[in-house]
C-alpha positions in Angstrom: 46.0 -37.5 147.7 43.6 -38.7 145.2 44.7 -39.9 141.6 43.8 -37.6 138.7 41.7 -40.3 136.4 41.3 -39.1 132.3 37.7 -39.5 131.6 37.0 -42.8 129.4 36.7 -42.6 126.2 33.6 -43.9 124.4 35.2 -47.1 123.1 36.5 -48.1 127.1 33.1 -47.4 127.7 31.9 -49.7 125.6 34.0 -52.1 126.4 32.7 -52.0 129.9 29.3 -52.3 129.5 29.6 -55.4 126.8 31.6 -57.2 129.9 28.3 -56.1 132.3 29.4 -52.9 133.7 26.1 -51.4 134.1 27.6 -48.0 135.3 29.8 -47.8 131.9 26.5 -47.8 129.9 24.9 -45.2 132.2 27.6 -42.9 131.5 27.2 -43.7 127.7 23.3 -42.8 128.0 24.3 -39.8 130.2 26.7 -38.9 127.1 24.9 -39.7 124.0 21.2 -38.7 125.8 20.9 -35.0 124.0 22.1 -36.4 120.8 19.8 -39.2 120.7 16.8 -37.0 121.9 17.7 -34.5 118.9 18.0 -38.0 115.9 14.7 -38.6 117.8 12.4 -35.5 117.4 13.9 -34.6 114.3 12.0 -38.4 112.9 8.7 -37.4 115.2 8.4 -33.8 115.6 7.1 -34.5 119.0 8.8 -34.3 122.3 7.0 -36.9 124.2 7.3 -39.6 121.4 11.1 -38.9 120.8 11.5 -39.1 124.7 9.7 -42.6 124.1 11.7 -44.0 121.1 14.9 -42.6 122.9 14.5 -44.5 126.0 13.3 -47.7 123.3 16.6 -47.6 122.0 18.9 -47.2 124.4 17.3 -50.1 125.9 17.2 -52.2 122.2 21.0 -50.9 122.0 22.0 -52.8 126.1 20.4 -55.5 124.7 22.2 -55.8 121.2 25.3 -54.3 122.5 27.6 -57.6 121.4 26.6 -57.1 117.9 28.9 -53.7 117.8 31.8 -54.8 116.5 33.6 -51.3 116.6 33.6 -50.1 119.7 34.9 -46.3 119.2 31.2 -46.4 116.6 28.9 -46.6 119.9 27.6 -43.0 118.3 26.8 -44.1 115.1 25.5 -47.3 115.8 23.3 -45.7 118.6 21.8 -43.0 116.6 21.0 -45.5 113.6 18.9 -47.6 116.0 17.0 -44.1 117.5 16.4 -43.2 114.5 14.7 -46.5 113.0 13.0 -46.4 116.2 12.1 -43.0 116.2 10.7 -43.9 112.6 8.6 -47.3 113.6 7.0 -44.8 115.9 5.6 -42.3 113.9 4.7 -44.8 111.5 2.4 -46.6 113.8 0.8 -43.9 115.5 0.0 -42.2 112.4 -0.3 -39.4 113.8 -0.6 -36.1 112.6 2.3 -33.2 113.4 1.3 -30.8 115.9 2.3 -28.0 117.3 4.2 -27.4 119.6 2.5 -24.2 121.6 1.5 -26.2 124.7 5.7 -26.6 125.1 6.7 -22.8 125.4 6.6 -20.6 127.8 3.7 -18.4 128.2 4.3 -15.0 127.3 2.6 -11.7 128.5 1.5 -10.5 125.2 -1.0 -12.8 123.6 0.2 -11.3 120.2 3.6 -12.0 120.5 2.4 -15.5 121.6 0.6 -16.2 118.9 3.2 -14.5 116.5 6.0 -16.8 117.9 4.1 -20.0 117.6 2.7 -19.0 113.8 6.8 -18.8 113.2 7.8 -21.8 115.0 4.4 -23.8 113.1 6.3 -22.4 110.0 10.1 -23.8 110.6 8.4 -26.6 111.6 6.2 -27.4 108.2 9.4 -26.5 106.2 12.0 -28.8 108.3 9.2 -31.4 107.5 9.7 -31.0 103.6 13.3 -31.9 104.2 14.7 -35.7 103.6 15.4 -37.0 106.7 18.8 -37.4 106.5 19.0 -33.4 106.0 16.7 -32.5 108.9 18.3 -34.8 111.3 21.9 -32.7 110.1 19.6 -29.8 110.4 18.8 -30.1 114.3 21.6 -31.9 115.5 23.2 -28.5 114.0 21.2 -25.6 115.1 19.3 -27.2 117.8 22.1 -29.1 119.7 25.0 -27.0 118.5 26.8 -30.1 117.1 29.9 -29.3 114.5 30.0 -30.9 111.1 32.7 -33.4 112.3 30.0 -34.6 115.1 27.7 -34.7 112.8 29.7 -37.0 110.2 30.7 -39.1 113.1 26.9 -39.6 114.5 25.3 -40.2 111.0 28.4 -41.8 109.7 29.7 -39.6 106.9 31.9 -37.2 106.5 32.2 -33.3 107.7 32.2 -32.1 104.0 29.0 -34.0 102.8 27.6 -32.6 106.5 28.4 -29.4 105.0 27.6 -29.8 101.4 24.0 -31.1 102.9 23.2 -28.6 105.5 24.0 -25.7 102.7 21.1 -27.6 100.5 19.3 -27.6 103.5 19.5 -24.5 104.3 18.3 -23.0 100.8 15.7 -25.3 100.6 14.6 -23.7 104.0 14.7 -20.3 102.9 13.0 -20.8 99.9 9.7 -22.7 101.7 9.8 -20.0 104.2 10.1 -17.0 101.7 6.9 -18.7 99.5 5.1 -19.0 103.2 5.2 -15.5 103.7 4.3 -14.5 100.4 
């Protein structure tokens, strides 16, 4: 029979993969790949370029893994270094947002199609009027499904500012989006 073994934590993890255990740090991109992704695209607005500083980072952060001196902050530290990342890259391409139609799916009706990416070019401009800070709470919420404790623990905070932010947010979203459609 075959031993029952608790998943590791994220600090054993750690541990591991700061004494060379490649596989420990595969299970910590495995685990933290979704998250970084969302710190990502919420600096770029653009899929392919948070794929590209996501997979920058996670590399810069196996490099630079003896620098973390609390192991059980892997999250935190991780998402800090995506999101500076994430940030070199849009400042170098200078690039312009842009939509994101050529990502859905194609729909039947044409004007639904057109209606849905109007909307999503709308949430899109008003996330962008957002501090960082707020729009990275802002996806990592409603995009990834993350509760305010994750949050606080990613962006290193706590659950009440997480809260007290993502309520700002929030308004200030309503409010650009009620002025759009007026």
């Amino acid at each position: 029979m075959e031993a029952y073994l608790e998943p590791a934590t994220t600090a054993q993890l750690v541990f591991r993969a700061k004494h060379g255990d490649r596989e420990a740090f595969g299970a910590l991109i495995r685990l933290y790949e979704r998250t970084a992704l969302a710190v990502a695209y919420a600096a770029t607005a653009d899929a392919s370029s948070a794929g590209d500083a996501t997979q920058e980072a996670f590399l810069r952060a196996w490099q630079r893994l003896a620098a973390l001196k609390e192991d059980g902050k892997f999250a935190t530290w991780l998402c800090r270094i995506v999101r500076n990342v994430a940030l070199d890259l849009r400042r170098k391409s200078h690039a312009a947002r842009q939509p994101r139609g050529d990502e859905r799916d194609r729909v039947a009706d044409p004007v639904m199609e057109l209606d849905q990416r109007e909307t999503a070019d709308r949430v899109d401009e008003a996330l962008w009027q957002l501090d960082d800070v707020s729009r990275t709470m802002v996806v990592l919420r409603y995009y990834e499904g993350l509760s305010s404790h994750a949050i606080a623990d990613v962006l290193a905070t706590t659950a009440t500012a997480v809260d007290m932010r993502l309520s700002r947010a929030r308004q200030r979203l309503r409010t650009t989006l009620e002025r759009v459609r007026t």
